[in-house]
Short mmCIF file of the C-alpha atoms (twelve columns), coordinates in Angstrom:
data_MODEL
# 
_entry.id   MODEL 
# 
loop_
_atom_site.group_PDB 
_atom_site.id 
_atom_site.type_symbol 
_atom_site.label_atom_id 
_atom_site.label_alt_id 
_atom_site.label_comp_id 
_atom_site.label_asym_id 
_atom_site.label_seq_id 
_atom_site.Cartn_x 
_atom_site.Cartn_y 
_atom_site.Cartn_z 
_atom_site.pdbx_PDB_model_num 
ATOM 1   C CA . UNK A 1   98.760  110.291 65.725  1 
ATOM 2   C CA . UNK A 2   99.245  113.715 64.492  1 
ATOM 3   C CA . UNK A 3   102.535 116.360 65.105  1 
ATOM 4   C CA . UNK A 4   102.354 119.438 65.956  1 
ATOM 5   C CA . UNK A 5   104.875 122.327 66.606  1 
ATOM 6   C CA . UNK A 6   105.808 121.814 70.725  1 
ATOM 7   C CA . UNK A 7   105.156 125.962 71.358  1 
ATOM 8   C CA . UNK A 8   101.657 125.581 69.379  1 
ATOM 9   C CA . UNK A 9   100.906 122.832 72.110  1 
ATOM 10  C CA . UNK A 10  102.507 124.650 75.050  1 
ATOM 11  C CA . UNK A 11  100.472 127.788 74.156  1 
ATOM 12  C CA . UNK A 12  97.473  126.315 73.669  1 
ATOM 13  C CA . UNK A 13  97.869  124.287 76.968  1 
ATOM 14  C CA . UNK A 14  98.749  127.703 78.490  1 
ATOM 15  C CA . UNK A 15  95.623  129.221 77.117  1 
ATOM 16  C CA . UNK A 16  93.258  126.454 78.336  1 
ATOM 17  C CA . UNK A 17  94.586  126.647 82.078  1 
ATOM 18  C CA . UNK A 18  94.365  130.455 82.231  1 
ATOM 19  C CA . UNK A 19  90.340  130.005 81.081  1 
ATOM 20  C CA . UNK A 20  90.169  128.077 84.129  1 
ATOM 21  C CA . UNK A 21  90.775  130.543 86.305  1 
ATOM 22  C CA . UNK A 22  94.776  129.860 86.602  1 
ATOM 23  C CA . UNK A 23  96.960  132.869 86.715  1 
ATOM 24  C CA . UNK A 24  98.466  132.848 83.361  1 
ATOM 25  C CA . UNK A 25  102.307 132.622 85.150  1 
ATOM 26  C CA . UNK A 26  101.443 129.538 86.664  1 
ATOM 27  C CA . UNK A 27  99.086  127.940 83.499  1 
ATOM 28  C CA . UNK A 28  102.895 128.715 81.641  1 
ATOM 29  C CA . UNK A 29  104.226 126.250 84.496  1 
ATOM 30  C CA . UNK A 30  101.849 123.630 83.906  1 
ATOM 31  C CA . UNK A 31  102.132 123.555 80.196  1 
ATOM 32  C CA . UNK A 32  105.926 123.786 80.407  1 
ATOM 33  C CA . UNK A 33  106.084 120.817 82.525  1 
ATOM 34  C CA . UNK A 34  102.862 118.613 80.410  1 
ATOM 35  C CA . UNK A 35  105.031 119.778 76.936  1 
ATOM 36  C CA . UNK A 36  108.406 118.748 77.944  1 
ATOM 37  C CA . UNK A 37  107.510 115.120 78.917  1 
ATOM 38  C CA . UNK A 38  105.796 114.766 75.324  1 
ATOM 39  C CA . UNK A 39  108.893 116.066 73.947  1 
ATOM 40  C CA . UNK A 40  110.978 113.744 75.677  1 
ATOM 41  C CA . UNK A 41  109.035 110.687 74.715  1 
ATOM 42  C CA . UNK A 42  107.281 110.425 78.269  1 
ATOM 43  C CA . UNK A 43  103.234 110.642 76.452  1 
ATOM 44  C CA . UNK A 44  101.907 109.127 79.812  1 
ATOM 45  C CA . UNK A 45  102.562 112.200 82.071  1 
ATOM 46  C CA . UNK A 46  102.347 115.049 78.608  1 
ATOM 47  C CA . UNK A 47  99.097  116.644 77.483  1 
ATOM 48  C CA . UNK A 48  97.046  113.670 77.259  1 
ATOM 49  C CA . UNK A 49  96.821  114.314 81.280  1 
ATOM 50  C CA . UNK A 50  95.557  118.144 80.587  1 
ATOM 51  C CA . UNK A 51  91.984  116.955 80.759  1 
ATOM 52  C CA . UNK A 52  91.494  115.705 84.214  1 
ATOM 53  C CA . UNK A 53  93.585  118.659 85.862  1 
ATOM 54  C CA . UNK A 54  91.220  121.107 83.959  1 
ATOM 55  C CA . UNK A 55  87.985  118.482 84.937  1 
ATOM 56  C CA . UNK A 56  89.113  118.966 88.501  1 
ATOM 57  C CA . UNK A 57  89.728  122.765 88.251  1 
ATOM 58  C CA . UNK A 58  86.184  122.743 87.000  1 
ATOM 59  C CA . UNK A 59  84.753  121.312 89.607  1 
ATOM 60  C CA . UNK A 60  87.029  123.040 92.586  1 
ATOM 61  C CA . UNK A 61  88.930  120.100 93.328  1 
ATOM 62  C CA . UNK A 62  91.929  121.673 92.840  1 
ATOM 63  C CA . UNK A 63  92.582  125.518 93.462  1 
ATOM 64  C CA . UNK A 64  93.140  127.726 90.796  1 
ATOM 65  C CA . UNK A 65  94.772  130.479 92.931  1 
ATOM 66  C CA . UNK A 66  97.067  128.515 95.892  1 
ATOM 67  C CA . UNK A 67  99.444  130.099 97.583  1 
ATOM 68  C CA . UNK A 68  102.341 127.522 98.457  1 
ATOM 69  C CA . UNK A 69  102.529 128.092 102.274 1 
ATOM 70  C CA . UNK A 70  105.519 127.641 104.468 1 
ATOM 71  C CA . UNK A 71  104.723 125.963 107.517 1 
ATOM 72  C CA . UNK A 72  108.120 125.212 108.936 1 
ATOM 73  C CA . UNK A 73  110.927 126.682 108.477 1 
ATOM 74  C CA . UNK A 74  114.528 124.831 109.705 1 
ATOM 75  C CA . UNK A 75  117.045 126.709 107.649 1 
ATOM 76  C CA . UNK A 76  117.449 124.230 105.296 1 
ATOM 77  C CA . UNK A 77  114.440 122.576 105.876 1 
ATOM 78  C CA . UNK A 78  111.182 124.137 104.698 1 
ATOM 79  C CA . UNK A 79  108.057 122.071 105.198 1 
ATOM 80  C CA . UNK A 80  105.913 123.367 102.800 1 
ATOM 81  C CA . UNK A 81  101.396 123.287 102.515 1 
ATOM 82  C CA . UNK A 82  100.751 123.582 98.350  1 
ATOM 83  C CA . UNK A 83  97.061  124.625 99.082  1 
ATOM 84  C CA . UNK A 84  95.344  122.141 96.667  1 
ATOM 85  C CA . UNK A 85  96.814  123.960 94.596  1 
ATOM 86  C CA . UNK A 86  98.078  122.664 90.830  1 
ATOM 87  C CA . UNK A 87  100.816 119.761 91.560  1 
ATOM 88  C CA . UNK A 88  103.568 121.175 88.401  1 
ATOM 89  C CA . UNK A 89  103.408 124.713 89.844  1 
ATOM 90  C CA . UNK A 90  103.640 124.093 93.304  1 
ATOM 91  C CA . UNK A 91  107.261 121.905 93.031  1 
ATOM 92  C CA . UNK A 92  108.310 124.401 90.318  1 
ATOM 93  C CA . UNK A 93  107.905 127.188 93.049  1 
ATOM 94  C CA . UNK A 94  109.398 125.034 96.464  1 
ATOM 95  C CA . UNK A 95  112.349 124.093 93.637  1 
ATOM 96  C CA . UNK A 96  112.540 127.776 93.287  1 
ATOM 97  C CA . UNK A 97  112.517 128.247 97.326  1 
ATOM 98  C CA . UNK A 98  115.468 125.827 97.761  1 
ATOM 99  C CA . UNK A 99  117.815 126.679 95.371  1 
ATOM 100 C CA . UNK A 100 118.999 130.047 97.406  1 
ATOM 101 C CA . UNK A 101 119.137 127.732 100.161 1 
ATOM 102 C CA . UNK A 102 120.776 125.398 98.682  1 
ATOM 103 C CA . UNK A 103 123.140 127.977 97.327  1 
ATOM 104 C CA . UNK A 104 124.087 129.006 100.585 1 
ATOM 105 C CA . UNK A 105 124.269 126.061 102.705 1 
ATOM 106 C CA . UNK A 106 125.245 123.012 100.265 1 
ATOM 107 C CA . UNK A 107 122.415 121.308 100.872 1 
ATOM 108 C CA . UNK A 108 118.352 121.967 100.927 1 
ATOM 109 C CA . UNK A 109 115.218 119.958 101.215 1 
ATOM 110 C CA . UNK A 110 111.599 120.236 101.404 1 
ATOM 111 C CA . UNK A 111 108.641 118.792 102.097 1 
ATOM 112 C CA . UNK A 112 104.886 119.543 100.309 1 
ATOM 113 C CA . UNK A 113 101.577 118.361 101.450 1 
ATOM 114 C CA . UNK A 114 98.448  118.840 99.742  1 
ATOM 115 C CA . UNK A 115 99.237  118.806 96.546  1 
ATOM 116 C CA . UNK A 116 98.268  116.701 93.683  1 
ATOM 117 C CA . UNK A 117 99.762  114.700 90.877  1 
ATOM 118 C CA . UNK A 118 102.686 116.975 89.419  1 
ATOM 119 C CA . UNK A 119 103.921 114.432 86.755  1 
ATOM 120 C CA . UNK A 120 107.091 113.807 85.409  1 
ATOM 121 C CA . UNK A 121 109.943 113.685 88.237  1 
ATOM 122 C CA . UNK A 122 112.473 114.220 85.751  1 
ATOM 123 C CA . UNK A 123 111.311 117.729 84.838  1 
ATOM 124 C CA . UNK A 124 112.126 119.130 88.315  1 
ATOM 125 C CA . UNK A 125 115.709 117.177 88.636  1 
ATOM 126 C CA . UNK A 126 116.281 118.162 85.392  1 
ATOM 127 C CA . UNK A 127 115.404 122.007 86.126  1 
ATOM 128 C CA . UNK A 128 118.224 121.490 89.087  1 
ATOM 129 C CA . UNK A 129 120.771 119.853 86.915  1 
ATOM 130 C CA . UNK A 130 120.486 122.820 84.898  1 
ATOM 131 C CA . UNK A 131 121.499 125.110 87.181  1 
ATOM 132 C CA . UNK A 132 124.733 122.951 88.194  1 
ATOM 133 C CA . UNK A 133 122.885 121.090 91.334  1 
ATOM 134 C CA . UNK A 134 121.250 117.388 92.111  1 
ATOM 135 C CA . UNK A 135 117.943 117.338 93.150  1 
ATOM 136 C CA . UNK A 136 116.281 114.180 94.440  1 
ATOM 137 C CA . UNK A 137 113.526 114.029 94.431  1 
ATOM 138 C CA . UNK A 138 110.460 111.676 95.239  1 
ATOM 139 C CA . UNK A 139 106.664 111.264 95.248  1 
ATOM 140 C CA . UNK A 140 103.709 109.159 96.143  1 
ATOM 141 C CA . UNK A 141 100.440 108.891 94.397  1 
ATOM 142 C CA . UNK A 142 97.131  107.190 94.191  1 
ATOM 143 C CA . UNK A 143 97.039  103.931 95.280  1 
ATOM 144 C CA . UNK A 144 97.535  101.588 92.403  1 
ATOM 145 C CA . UNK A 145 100.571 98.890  94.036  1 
ATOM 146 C CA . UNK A 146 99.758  96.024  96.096  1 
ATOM 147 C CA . UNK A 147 103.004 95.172  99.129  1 
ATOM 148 C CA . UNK A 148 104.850 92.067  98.632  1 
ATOM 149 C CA . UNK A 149 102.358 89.028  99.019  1 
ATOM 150 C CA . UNK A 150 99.350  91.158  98.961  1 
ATOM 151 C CA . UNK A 151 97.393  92.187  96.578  1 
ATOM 152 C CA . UNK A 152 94.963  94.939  97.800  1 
ATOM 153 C CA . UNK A 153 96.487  98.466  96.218  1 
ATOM 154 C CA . UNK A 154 98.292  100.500 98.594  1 
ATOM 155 C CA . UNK A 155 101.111 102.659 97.582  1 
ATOM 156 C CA . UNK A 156 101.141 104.239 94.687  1 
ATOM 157 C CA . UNK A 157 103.817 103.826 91.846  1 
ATOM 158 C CA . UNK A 158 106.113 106.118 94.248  1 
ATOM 159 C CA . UNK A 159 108.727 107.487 92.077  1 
ATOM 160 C CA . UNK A 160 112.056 108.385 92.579  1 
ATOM 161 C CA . UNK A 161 114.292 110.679 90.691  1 
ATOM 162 C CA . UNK A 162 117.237 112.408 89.871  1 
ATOM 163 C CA . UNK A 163 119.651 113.889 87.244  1 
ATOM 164 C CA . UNK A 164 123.231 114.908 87.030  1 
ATOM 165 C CA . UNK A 165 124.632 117.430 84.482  1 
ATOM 166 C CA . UNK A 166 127.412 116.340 82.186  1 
ATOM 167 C CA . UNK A 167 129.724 117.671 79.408  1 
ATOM 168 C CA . UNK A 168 127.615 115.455 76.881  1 
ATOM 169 C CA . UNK A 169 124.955 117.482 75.835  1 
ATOM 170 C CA . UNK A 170 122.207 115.560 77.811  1 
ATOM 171 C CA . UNK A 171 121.846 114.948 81.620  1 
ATOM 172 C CA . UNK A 172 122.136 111.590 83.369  1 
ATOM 173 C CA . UNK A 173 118.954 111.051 84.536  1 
ATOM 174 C CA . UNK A 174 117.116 108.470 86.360  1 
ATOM 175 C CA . UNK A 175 113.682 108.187 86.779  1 
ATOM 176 C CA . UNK A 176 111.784 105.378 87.920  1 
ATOM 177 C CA . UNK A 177 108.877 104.192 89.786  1 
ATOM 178 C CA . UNK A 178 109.222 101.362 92.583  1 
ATOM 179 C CA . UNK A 179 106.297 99.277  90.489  1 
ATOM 180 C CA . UNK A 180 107.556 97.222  87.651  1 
ATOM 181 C CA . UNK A 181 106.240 99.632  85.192  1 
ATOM 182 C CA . UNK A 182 104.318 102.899 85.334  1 
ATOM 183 C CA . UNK A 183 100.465 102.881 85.650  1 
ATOM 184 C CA . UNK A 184 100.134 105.251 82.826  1 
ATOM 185 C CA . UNK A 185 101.151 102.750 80.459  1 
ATOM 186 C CA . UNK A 186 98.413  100.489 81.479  1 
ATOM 187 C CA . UNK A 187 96.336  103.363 81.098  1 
ATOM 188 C CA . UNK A 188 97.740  103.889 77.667  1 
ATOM 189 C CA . UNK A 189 97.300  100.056 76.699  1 
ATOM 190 C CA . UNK A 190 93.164  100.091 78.232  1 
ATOM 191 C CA . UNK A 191 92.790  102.930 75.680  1 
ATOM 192 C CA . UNK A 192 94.408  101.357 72.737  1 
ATOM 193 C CA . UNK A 193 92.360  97.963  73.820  1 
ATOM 194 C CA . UNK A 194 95.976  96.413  73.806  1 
ATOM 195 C CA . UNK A 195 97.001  93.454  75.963  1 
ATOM 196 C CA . UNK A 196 99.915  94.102  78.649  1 
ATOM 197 C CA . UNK A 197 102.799 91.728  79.304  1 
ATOM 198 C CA . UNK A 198 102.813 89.340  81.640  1 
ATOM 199 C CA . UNK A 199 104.014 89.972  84.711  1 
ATOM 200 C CA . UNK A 200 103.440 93.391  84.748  1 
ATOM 201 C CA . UNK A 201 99.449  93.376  87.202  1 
ATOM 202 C CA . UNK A 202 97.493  91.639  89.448  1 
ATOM 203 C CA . UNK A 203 93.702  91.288  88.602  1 
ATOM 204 C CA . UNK A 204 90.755  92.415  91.259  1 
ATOM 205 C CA . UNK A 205 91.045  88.724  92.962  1 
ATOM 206 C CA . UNK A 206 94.574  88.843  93.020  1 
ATOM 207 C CA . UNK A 207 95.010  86.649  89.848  1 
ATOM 208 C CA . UNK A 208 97.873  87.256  87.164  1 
ATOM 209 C CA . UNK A 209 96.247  89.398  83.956  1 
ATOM 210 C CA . UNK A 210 97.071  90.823  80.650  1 
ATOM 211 C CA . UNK A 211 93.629  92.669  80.623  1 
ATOM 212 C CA . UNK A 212 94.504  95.969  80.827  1 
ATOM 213 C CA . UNK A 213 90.828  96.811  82.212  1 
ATOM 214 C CA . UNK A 214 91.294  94.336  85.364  1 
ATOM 215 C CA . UNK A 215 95.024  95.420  85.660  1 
ATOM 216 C CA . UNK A 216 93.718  99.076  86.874  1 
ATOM 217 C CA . UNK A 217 90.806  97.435  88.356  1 
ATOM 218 C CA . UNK A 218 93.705  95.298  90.634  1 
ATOM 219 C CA . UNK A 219 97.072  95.932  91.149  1 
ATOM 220 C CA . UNK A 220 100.475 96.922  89.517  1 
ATOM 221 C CA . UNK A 221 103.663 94.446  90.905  1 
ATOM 222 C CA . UNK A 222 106.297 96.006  92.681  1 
ATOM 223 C CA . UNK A 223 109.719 96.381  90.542  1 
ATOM 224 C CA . UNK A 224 112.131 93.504  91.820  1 
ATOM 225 C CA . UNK A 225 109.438 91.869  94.068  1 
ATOM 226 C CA . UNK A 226 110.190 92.477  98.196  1 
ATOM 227 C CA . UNK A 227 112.630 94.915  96.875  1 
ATOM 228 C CA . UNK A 228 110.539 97.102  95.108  1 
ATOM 229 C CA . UNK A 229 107.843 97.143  97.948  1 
ATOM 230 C CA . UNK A 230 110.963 98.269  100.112 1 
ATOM 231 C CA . UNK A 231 111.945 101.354 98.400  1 
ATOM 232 C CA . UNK A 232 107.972 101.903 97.539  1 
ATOM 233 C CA . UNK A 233 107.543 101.934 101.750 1 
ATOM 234 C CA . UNK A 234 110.444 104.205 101.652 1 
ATOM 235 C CA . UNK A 235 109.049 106.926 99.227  1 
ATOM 236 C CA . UNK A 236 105.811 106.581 101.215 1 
ATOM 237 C CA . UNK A 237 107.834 107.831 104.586 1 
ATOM 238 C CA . UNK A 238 109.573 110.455 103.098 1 
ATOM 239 C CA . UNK A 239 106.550 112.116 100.770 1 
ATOM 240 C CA . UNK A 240 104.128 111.943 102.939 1 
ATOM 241 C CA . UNK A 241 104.832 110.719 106.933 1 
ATOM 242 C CA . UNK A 242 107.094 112.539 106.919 1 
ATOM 243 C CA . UNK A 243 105.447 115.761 105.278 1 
ATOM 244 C CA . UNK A 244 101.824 114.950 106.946 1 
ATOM 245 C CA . UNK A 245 99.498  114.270 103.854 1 
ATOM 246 C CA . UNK A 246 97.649  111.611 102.745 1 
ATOM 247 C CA . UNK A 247 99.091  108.276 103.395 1 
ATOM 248 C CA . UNK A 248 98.158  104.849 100.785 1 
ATOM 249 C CA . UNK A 249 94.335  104.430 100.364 1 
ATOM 250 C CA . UNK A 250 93.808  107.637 101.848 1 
ATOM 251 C CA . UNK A 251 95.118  109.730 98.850  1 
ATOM 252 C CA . UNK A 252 92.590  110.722 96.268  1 
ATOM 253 C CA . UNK A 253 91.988  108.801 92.808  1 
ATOM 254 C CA . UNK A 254 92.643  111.761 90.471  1 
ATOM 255 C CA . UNK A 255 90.318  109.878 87.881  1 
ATOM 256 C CA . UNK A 256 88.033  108.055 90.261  1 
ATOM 257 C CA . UNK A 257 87.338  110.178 92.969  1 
ATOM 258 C CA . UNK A 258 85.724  113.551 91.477  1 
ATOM 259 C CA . UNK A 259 84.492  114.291 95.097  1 
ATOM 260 C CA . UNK A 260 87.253  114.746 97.055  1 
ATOM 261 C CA . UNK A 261 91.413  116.496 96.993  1 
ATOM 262 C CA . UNK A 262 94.170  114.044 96.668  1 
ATOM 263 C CA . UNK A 263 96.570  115.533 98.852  1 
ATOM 264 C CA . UNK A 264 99.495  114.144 97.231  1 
ATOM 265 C CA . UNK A 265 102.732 114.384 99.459  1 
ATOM 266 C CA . UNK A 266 106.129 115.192 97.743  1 
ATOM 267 C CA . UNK A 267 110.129 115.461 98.661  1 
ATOM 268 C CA . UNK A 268 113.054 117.171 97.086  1 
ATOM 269 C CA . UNK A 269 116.193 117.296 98.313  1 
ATOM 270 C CA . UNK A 270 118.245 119.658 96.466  1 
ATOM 271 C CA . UNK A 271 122.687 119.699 96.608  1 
ATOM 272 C CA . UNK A 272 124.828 122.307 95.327  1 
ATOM 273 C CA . UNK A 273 127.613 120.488 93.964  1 
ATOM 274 C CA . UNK A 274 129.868 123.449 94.113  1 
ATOM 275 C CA . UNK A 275 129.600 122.708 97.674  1 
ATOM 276 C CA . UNK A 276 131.418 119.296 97.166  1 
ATOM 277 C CA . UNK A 277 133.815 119.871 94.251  1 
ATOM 278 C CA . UNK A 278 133.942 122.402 91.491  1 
ATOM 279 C CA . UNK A 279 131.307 122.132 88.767  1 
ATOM 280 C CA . UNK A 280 133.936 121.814 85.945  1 
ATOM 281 C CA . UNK A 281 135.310 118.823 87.844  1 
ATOM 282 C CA . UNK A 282 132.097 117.149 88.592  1 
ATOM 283 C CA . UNK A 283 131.322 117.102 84.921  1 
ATOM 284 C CA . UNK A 284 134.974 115.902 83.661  1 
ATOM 285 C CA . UNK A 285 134.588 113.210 86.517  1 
ATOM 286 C CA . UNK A 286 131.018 112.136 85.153  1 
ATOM 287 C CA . UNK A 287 131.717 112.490 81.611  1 
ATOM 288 C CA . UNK A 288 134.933 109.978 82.191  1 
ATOM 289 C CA . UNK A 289 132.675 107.906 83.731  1 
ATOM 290 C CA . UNK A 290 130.011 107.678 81.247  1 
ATOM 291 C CA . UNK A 291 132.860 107.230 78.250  1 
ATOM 292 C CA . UNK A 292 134.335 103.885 80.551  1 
ATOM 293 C CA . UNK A 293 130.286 102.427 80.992  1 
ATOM 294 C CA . UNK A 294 130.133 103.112 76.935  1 
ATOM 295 C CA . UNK A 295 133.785 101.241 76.190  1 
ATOM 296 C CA . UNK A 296 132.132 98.170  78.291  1 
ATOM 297 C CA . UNK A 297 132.404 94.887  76.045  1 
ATOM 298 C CA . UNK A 298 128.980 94.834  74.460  1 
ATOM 299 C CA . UNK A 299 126.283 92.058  74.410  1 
ATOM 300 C CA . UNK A 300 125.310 90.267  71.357  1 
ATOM 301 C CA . UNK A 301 123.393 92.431  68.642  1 
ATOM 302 C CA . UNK A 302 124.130 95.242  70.908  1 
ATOM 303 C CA . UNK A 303 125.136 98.268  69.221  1 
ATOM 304 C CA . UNK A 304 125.620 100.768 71.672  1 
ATOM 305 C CA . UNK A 305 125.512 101.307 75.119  1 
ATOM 306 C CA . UNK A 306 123.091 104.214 76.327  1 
ATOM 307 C CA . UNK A 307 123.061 106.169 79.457  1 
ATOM 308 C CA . UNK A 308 120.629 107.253 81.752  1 
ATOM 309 C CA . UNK A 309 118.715 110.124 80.249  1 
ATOM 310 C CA . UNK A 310 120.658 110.080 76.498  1 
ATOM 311 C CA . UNK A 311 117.376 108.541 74.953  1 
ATOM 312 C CA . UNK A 312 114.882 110.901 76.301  1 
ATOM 313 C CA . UNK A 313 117.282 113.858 75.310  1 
ATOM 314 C CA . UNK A 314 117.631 112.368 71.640  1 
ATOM 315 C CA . UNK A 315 113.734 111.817 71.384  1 
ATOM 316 C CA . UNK A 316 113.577 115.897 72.747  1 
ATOM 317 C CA . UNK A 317 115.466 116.886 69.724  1 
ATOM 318 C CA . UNK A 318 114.199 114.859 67.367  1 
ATOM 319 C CA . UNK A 319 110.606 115.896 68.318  1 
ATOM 320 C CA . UNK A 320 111.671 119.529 68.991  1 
ATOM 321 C CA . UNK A 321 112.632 119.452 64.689  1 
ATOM 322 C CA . UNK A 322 109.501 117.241 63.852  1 
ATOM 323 C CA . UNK A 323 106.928 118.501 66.459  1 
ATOM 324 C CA . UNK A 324 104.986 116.768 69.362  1 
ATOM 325 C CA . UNK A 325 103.101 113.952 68.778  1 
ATOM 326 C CA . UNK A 326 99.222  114.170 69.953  1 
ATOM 327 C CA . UNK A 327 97.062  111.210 70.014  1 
ATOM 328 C CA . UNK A 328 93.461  111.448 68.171  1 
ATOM 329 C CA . UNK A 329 91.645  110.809 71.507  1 
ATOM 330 C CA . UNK A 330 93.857  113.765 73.170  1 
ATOM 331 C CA . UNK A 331 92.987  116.121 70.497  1 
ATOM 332 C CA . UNK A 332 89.534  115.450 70.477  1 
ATOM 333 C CA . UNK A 333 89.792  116.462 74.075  1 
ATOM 334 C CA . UNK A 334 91.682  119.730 73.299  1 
ATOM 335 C CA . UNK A 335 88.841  120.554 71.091  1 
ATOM 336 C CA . UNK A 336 86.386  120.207 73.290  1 
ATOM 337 C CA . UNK A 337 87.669  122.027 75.764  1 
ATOM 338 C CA . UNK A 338 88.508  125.061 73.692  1 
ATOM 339 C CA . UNK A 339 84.910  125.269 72.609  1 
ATOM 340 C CA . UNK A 340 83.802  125.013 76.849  1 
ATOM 341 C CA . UNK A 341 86.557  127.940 77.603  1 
ATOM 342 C CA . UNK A 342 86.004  129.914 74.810  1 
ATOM 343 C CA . UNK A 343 89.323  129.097 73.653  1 
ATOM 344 C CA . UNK A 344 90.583  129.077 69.926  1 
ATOM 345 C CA . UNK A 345 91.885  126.113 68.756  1 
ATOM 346 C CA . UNK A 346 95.388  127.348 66.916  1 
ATOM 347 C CA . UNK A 347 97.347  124.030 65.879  1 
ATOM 348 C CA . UNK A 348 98.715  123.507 62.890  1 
ATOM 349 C CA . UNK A 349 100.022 119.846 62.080  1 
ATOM 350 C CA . UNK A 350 103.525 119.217 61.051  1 
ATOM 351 C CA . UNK A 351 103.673 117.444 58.071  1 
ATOM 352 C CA . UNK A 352 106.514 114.926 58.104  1 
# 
């Protein structure tokens, strides 16, 4: 693994988009997003993913140029088409549409069909939180989850998210996915020819593993067993029954299925929290609350007690000073795809 300054990455990122054929406003969204999960620690959903969304500009499986199209409009309510167009850019842009809304009315919420993979939740609730609101926000994805007692994939991981802005210096943020553990760490564990714990996937016949290979080849568990399937049904509704895309096995493999869109469906919900109570008082009630959760009587060999959000905003400083890590497999990548978009490769490592 090799570091490299986080704007060197984010420019480069930027650079590679724009060659194909993104407008360079919306390759800046994209690499924004990819760069600030590898700063926070989140690899999985960073630039190691840059590959197959350029792969599947290449071959017109996603559109370079989409317009994000409103299709209803309630208000408060926008139900919203992203065109096949680039997953990060599209919920950057309906964030963007909701927050006058939201603004205005307390409360705003959208759905998006057609879209595609648009990585880390956090990013978007994060964006909100920012701006002194609470966006919640959810997604489904590829199937890659199996409902309780089956073991045939269905849902996806189906995220949900959302952060809260504090006094602290960091937001509390919380985002999860309904299976016991994200898919891109079983991705990340079949590349490093690492086991997985068990407990964590279902082989192709339905049979416990720790083979990384057969995990993707069967199924990830739900988080909390019946419970985890619940809320998994639940993101499924709201992302994409509700907002008419693809449903379960009828979403796209962004890896597998180089033939066909995805047509991801996403929700955000977005509150103004002026609209509730003033910001200032929000905060001091939040930060209180955090400082009580941190005085609780500690485990053994626990030293501290962390919050929601307060590791990935220590690991975004810390790799902010010491720049981004990059796998050798990722850069190889990078390289290669500088040298197919006529793109020059401008990194210079960070020597720790």
């Amino acid at each position: 693994m090799k570091r490299f300054p986080a704007h060197e990455i984010r420019d480069l990122s930027a650079k590679l988009v724009s060659g194909a054929g993104v407008p360079a406003c919306d390759a800046g969204i994209l690499a924004r997003a990819l760069v600030d999960a590898d700063l926070q620690g989140i690899s999985t959903h960073g630039v190691s993913r840059l590959g197959i969304y350029l792969k599947r500009l290449e071959k017109g499986l996603i559109e370079s140029k989409a317009d994000l199209v409103v299709e209803r409009d309630g208000g408060s309510i926008l139900a919203l088409d992203a065109a096949n167009g680039l997953g990060q850019v599209q919920a950057v842009k309906a964030l963007e549409m909701l927050q006058p809304l939201a603004m205005r009315n307390g409360i705003a919420a959208a759905t998006i069909r057609n879209s595609q993979h648009f990585g880390a939740l956090s990013y978007y609730c994060n964006l909100a939180a920012s701006q002194g609101m609470v966006l919640l926000a959810m997604t489904n994805c590829e199937p890659a989850m199996s409902p309780e007692g089956g073991y045939q994939a269905f849902f996806g991981t189906n995220p949900i998210a959302a952060s809260f802005p504090t006094g602290k210096g960091y937001n509390v943020k919380i985002d999860l996915s309904t299976s016991i553990v994200a898919r891109g760490n079983i991705i990340a564990a079949q590349k490093n020819k690492e086991p997985i714990p068990q407990g964590w996937a279902l082989g192709p016949q339905g049979e416990p593993t720790t083979n990384a290979q057969q995990a993707l080849l069967g199924t990830v568990l739900t988080m909390a067993g019946h419970k985890g399937y619940a809320l998994a049904l639940m993101v499924e509704v709201f992302s994409s029954v509700l907002s008419r895309a693809a449903i379960g096995p009828e979403i796209g493999s962004m890896y597998k299925d180089m033939d066909r869109r995805q047509n991801v469906g996403h929700f955000l919900c977005l509150l103004n929290i002026a609209a509730f109570l003033d910001l200032a008082d929000f905060k001091k009630r939040i930060d209180e609350t955090i400082d009580r959760i941190k005085c609780s009587k500690r485990r053994p060999g626990v030293d501290e007690i962390l919050i929601p959000g307060e590791r990935s905003s220590r690991n975004a400083k810390a790799n902010a000073a010491r720049g981004v890590s990059v796998s050798d497999e990722t850069l190889a990548e990078l390289e290669q795809w500088c040298s197919r978009l006529d793109v020059s490769f401008d990194l210079n490592e960070v020597n720790v």
